[in-house]
C-alpha positions in Angstrom: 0.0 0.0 0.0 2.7 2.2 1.1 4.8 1.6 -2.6 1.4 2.3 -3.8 0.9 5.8 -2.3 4.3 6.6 -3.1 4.7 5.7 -6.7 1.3 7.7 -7.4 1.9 10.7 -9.4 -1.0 12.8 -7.9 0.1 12.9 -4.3 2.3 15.7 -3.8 3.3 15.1 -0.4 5.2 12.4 1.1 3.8 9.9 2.9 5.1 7.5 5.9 4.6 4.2 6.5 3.3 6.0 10.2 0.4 7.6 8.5 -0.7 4.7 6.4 -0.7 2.1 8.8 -3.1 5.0 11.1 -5.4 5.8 8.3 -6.0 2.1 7.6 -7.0 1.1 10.9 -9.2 4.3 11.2 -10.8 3.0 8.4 -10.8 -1.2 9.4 -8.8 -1.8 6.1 -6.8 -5.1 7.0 -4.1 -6.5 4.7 -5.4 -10.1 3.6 -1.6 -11.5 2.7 -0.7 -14.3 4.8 3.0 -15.4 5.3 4.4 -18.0 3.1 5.0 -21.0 5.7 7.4 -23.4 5.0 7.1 -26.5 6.7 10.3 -28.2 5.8 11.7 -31.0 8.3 15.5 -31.4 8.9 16.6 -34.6 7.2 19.1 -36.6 9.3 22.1 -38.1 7.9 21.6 -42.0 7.6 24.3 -44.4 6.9 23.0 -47.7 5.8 25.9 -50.5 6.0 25.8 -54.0 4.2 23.7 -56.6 6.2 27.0 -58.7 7.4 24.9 -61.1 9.7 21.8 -61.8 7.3 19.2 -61.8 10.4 21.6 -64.7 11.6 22.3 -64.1 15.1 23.6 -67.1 16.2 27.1 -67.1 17.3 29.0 -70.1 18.5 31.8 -68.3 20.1 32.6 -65.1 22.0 33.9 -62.2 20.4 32.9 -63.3 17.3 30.0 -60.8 16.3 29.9 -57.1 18.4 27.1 -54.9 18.0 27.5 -51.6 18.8 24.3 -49.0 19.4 24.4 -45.2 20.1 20.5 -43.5 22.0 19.8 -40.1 22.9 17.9 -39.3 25.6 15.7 -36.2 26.5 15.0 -35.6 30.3 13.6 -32.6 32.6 10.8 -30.4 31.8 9.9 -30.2 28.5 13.1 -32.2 27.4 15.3 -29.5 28.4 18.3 -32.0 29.2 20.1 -34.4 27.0 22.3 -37.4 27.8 23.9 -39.9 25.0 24.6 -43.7 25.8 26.7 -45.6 23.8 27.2 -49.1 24.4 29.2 -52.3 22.6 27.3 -55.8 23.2 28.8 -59.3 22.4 26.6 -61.4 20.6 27.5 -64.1 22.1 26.6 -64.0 25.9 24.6 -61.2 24.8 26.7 -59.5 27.7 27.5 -55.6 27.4 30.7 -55.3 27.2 31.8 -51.5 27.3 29.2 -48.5 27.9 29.6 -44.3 27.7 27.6 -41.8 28.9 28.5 -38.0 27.7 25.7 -34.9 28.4 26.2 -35.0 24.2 27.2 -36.5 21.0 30.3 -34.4 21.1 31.0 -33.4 24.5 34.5 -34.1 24.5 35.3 -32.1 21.0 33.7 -29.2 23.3 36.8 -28.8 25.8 
């Protein structure tokens, strides 16, 4: 509106986005332009190895097969605090056998 008023040859004075944001709500003109929302959603990074084990999990020795998983987990109000576990397991006993916990992913790059 405002480009309008001031690209039109006929006014001779200048006007201000002040006065045409008053005279439009003395009047009960609204602007009916919404924002543009853009709902995108991060992708995460996901690295998808070869299936080495073929859904066979039966191992007849130790230290033959080690799986290794990595969780996040949100605690507090409203999720506010984060921890990360990582832990190696041994197929074989299906006993853990080495464990972290760091407040996050890279918590000792932070130092």
């Amino acid at each position: 509106m405002l480009v309008n008023l001031q690209a039109d040859a006929s006014i001779t004075f200048p006007v201000t986005f002040k006065q045409v944001r008053r005279v439009m709500r003395e009047l009960g003109i609204r602007c009916l332009v919404h924002p543009k929302k853009h709902n995108r959603v991060k992708q995460s990074e996901q690295y998808i190895q070869d299936n080495l084990l073929n859904q066979n999990f039966n191992v007849s020795r130790p230290n033959q097969v080690w799986l290794a998983d990595s969780t996040e987990l949100s605690y507090g109000i409203n999720g506010e605090y984060k921890v990360r576990l990582s832990g190696v397991l041994d197929l074989y006993g299906r006993r853990l056998l080495s464990y972290h916990l760091s407040p996050t992913e890279t918590s000792e790059t932070e130092v």
